[in-house]
Backbone as a printed PyTorch tensor [residue, N CA C, xyz], in Angstrom:
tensor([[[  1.1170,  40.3000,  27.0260],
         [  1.6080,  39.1240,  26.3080],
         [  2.8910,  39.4970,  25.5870]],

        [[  4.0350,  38.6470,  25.8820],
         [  5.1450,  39.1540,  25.4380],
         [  5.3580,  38.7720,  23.2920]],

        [[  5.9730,  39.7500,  22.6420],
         [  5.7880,  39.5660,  21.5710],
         [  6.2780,  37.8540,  21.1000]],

        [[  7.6660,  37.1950,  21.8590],
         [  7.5580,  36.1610,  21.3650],
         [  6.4090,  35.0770,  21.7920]],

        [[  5.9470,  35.2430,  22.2580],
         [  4.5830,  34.0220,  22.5780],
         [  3.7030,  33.9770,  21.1150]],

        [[  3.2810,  35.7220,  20.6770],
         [  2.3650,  35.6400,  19.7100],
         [  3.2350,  34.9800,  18.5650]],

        [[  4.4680,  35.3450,  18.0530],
         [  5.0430,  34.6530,  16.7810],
         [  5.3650,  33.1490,  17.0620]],

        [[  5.1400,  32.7750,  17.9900],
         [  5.7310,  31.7530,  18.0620],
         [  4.0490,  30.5560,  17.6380]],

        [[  3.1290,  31.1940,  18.3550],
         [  2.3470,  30.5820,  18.5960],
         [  1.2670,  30.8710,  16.9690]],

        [[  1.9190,  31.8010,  16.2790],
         [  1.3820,  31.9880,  15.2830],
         [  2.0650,  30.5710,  13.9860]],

        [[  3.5820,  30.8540,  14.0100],
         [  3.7660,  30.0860,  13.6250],
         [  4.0060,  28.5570,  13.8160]],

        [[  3.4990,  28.3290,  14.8580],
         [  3.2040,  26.5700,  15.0850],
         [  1.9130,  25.9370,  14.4490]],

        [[  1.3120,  27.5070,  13.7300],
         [  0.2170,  25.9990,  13.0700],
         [  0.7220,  26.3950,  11.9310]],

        [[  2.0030,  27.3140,  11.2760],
         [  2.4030,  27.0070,  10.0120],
         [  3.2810,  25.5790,   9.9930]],

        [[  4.3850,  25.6470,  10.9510],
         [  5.5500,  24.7870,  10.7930],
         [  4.8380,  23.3030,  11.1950]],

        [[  4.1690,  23.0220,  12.3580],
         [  4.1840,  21.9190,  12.5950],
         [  2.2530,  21.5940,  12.2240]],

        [[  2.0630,  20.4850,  11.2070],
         [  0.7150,  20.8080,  10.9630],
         [ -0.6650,  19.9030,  12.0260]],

        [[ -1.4880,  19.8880,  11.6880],
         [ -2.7980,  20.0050,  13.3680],
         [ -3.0330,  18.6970,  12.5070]],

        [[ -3.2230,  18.3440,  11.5310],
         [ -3.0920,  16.9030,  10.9750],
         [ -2.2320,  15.8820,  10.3850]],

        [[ -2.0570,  14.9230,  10.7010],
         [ -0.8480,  13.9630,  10.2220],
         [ -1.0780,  13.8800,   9.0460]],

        [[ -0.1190,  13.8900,   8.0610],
         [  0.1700,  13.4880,   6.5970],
         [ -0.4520,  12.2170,   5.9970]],

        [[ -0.8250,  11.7070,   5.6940],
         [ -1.1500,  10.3410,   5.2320],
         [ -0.8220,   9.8390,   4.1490]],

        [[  0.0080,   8.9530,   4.1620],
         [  0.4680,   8.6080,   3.1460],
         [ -0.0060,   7.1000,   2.1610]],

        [[ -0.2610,   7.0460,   1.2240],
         [ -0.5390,   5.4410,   0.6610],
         [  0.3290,   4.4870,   1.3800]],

        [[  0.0110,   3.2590,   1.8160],
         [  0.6010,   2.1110,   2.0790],
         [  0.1280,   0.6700,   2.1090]],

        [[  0.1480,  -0.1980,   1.8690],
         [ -0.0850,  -1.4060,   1.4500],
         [  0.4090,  -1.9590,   2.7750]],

        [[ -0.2280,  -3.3720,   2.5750],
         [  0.2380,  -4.2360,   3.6180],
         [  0.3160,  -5.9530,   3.4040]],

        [[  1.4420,  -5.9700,   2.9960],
         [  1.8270,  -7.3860,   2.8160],
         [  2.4080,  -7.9880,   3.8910]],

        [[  1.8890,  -9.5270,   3.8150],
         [  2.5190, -10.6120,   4.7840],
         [  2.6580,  -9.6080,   6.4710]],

        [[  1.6490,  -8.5150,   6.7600],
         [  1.9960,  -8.0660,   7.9230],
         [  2.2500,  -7.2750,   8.0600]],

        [[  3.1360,  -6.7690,   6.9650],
         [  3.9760,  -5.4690,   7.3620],
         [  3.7120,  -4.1790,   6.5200]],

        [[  3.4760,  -2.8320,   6.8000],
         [  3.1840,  -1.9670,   6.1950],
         [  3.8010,  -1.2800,   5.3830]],

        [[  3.8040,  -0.9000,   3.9160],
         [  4.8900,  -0.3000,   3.3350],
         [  4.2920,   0.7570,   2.5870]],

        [[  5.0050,   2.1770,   2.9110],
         [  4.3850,   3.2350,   2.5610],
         [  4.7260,   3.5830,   0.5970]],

        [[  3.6330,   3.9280,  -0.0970],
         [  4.1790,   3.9710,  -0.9000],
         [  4.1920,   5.9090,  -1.5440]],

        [[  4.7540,   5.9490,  -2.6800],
         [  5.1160,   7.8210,  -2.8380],
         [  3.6510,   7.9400,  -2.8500]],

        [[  3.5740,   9.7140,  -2.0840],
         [  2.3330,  10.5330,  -2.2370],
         [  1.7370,  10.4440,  -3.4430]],

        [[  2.4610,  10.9120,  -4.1310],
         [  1.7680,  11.6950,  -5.7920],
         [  1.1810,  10.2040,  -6.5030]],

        [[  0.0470,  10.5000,  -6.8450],
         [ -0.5500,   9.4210,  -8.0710],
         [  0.1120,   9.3240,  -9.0270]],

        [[  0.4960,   9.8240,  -9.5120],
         [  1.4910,   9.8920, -10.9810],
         [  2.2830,   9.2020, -10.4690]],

        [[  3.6180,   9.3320,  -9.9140],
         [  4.3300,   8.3330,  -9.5500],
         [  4.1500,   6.8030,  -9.1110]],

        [[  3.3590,   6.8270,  -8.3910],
         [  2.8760,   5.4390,  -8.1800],
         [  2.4510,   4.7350,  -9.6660]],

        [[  1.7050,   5.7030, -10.0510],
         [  0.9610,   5.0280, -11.2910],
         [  2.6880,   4.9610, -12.5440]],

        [[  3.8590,   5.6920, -12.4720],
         [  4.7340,   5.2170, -13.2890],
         [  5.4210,   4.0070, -12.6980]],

        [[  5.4920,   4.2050, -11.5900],
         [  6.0010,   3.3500, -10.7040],
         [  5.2900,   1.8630, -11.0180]],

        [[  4.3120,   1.6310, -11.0250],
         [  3.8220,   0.4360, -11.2240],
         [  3.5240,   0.1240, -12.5040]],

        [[  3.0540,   1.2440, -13.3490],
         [  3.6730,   0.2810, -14.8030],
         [  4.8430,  -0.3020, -14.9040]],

        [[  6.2050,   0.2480, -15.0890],
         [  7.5620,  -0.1090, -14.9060],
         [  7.6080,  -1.4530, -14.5260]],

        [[  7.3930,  -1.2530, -13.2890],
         [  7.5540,  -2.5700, -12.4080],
         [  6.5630,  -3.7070, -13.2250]],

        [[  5.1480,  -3.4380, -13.6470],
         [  4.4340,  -4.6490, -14.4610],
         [  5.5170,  -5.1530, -15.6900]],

        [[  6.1630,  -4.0520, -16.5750],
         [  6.6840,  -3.9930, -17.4970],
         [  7.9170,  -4.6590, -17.5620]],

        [[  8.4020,  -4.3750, -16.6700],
         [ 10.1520,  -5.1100, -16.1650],
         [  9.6210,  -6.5030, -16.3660]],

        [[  8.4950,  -6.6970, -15.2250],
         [  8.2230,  -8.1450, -14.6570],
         [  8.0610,  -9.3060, -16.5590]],

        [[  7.3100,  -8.6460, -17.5910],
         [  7.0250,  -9.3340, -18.4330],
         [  8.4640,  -9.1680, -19.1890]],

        [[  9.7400,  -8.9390, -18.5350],
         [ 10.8160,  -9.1610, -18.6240],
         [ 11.8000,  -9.9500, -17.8180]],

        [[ 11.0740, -10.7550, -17.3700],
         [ 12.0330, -11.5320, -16.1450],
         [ 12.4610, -12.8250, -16.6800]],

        [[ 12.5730, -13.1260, -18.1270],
         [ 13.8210, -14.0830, -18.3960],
         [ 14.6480, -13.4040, -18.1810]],

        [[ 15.2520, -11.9510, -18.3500],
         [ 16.3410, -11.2120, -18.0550],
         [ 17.3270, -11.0040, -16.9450]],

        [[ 18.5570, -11.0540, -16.8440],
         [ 19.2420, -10.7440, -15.3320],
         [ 18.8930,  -9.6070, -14.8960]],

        [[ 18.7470,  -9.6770, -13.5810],
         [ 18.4350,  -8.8550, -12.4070],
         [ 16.8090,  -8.2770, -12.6990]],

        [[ 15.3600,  -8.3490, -13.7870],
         [ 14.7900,  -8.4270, -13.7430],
         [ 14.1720,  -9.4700, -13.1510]],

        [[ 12.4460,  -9.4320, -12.9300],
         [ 12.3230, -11.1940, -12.5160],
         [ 10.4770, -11.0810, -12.5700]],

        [[ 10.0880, -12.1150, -12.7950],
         [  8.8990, -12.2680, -12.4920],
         [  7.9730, -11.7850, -11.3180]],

        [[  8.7460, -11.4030, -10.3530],
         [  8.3260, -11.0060,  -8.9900],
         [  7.9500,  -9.7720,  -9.3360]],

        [[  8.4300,  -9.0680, -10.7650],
         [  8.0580,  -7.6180, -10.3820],
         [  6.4520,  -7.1510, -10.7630]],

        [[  5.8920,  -7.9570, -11.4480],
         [  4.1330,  -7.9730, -11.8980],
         [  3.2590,  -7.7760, -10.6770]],

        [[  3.2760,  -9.2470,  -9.8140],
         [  2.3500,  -8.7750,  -8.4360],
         [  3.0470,  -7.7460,  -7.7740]],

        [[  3.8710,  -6.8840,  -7.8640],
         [  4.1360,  -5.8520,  -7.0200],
         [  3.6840,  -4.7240,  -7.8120]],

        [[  3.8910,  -4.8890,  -8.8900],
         [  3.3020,  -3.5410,  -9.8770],
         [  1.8430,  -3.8270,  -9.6530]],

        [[  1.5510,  -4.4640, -10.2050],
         [ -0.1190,  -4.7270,  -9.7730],
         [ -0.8780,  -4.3740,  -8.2920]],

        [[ -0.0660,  -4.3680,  -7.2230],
         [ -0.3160,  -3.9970,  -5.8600],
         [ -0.1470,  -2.4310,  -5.8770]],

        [[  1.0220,  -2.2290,  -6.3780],
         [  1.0170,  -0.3750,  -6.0550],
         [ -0.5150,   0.1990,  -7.2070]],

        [[ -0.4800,  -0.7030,  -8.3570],
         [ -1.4500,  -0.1940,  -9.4320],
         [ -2.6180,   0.3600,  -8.3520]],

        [[ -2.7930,  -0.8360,  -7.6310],
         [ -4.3120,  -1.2890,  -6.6740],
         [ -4.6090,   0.2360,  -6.1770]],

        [[ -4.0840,   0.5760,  -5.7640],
         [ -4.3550,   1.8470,  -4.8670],
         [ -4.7130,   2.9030,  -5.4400]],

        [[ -4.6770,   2.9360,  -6.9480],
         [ -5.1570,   3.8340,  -8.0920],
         [ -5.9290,   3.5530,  -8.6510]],

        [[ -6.3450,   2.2090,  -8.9380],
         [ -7.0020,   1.8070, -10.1380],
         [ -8.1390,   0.9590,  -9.4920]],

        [[ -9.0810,   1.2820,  -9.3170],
         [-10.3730,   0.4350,  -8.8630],
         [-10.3750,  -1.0140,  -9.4650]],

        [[-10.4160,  -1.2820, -10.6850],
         [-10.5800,  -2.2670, -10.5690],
         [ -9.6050,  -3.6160, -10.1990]],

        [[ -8.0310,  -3.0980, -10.3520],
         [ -7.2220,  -3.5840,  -9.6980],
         [ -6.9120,  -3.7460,  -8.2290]],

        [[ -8.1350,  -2.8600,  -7.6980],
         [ -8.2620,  -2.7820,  -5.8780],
         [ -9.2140,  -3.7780,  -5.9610]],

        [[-10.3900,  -4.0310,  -6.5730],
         [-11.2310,  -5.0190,  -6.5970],
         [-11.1900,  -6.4190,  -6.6380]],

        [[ -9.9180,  -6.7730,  -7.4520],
         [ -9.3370,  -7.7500,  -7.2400],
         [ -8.2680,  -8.4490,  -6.3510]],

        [[ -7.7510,  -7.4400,  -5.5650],
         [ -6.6660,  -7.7390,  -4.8730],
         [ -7.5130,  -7.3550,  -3.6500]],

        [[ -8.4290,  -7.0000,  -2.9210],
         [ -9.3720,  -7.1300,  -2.0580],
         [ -9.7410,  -8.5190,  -2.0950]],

        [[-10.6850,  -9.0540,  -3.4710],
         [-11.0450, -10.0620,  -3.7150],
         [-10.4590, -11.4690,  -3.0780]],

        [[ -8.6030, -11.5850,  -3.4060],
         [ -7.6690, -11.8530,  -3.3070],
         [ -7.4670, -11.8250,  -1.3990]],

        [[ -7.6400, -10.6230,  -1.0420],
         [ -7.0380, -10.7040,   0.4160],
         [ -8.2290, -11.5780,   1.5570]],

        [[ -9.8840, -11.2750,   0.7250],
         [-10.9450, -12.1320,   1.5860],
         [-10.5790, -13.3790,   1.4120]],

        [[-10.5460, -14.0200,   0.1550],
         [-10.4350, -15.4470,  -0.1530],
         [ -9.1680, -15.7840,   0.6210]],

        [[ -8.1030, -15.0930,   0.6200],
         [ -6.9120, -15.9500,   1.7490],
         [ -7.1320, -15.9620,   2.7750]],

        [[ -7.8550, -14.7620,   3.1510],
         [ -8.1360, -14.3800,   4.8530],
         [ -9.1540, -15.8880,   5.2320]],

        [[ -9.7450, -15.7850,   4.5660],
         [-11.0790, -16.8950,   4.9000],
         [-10.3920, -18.4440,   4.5790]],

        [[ -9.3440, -18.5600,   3.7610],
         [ -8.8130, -19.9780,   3.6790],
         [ -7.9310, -20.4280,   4.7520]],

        [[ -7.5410, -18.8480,   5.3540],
         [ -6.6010, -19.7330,   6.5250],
         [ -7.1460, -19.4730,   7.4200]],

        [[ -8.0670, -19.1040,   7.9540],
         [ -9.3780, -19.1100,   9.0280],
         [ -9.7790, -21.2420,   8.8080]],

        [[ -9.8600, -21.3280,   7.8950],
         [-10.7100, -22.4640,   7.7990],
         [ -9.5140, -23.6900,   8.1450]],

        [[ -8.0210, -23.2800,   7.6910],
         [ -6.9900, -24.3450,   8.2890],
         [ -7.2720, -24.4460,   9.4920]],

        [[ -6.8980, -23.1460,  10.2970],
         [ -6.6390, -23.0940,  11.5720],
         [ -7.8000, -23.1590,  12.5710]],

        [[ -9.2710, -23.2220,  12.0790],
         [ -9.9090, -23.8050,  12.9520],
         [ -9.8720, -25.0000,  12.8820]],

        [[-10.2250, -25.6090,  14.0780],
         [-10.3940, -27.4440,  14.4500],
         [-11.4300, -27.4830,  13.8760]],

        [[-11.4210, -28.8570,  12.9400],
         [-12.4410, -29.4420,  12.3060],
         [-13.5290, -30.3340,  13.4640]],

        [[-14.6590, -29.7800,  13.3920],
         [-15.6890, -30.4850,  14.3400],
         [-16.2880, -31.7740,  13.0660]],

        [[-16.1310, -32.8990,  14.2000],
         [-17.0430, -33.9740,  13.6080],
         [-18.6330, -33.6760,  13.2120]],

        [[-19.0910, -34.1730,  11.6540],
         [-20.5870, -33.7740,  11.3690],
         [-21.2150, -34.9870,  12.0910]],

        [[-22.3710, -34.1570,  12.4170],
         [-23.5180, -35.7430,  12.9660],
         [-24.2010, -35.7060,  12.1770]]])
């Protein structure tokens, strides 16, 4: 066995790893958005953003920024996942109920 096979093959389970990374991500309106690894960040990250939001008479702040702080919160904070679960059945199931055809009752 020639020596580069063994280094090479030694270091492919340093450099490239045997499991994918996983990262937090949310999924709004469809689309997936990854959010930072570290809990701490997320968790400053989404105070801020709640905090800004109860600042959105202000320019370039805005009200929009609360449900987004509250969404990154979700992924940390149980009971803020509990509700925004809560939140995703009740829509899931309201537009199930548009989009089926209404059958006549007998």
């Amino acid at each position: 066995m020639p020596k580069e096979q063994g280094v090479s093959s030694h270091l492919e389970g340093i450099l490239e790893p045997t499991e994918p990374i996983s990262r937090p991500k949310v999924k709004v309106a469809g689309r997936h958005f990854h959010l930072p690894g570290s809990p701490w960040l997320r968790m400053i990250l989404g105070v801020a953003l709640v905090f800004g939001g109860f600042l959105g008479f202000l320019p370039i702040l805005g009200f929009w920024m609360i449900p987004l702080g509250l969404l990154i919160l979700s992924v940390d904070i149980p009971v803020i996942r509990r509700r925004r679960r809560r939140l995703s059945v009740w829509w899931g199931r309201r537009r199930q109920a548009k989009q089926a055809p209404s059958e006549p009752a007998s």
